[in-house]
N, C-alpha and C positions, 0 to 999 in steps of 0.2 A: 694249581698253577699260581704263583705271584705273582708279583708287581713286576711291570716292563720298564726296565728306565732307557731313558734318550739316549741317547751320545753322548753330550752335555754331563748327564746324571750318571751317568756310568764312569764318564774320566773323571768325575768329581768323587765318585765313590773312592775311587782306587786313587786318589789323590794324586793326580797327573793332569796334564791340560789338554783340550778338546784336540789340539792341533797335534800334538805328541801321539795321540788314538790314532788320529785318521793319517800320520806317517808311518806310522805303525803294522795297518790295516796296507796300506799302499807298498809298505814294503813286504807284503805277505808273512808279518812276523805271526800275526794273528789271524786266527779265521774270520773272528766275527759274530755277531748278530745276522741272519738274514734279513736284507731290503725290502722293505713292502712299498708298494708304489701308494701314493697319495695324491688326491685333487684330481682335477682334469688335466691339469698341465706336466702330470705324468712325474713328480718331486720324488724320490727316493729319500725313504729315513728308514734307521735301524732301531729298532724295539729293543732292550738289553735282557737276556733272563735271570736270572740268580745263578745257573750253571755258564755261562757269557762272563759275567763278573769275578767270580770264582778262577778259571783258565786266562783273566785277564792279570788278575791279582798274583797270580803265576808266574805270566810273562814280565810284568813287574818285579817279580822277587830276583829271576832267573837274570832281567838289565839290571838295575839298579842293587847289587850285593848290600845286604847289613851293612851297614859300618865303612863303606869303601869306595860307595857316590857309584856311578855307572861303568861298567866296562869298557874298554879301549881295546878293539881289537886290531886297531891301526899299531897299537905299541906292539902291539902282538904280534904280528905280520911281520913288521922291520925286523924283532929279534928272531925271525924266522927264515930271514932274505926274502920277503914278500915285497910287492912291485908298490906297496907303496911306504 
């Protein structure tokens, strides 16, 4: 078993920012690390595993294309007649 990285250490891996993960995470694009609860006061944090990282680095290749900055699925939709 390896090393666990944070949240933090995870979006720094994949060279992205903390806040971009946990929109990420919130838009269900990604599963995740599992929560483990911490303290008394009941904190949630995510442990990252090397197979976490890996399916992150993924979801990373699959937004952000080689050469071509992130996708726009809004331009995409319009040339679609999509509502927005």
């Amino acid at each position: 078993m390896g090393a666990k990285l944070t949240t933090n250490e995870a979006a720094a891996a994949v060279a992205i920012s903390r806040i971009t993960l946990q929109r990420w995470l919130s838009a269900n694009k990604l599963r995740g690390a599992p929560k483990l609860v911490v303290g008394k006061d009941g904190r949630a944090i995510r442990l990252w595993s090397t197979a976490d990282i890996a399916a992150l680095r993924k979801l990373k290749e699959e937004i952000y294309r080689q050469g071509q900055g992130r996708r726009n699925d809004r331009v995409a939709l319009r040339k679609k007649g999509g509502n927005r």
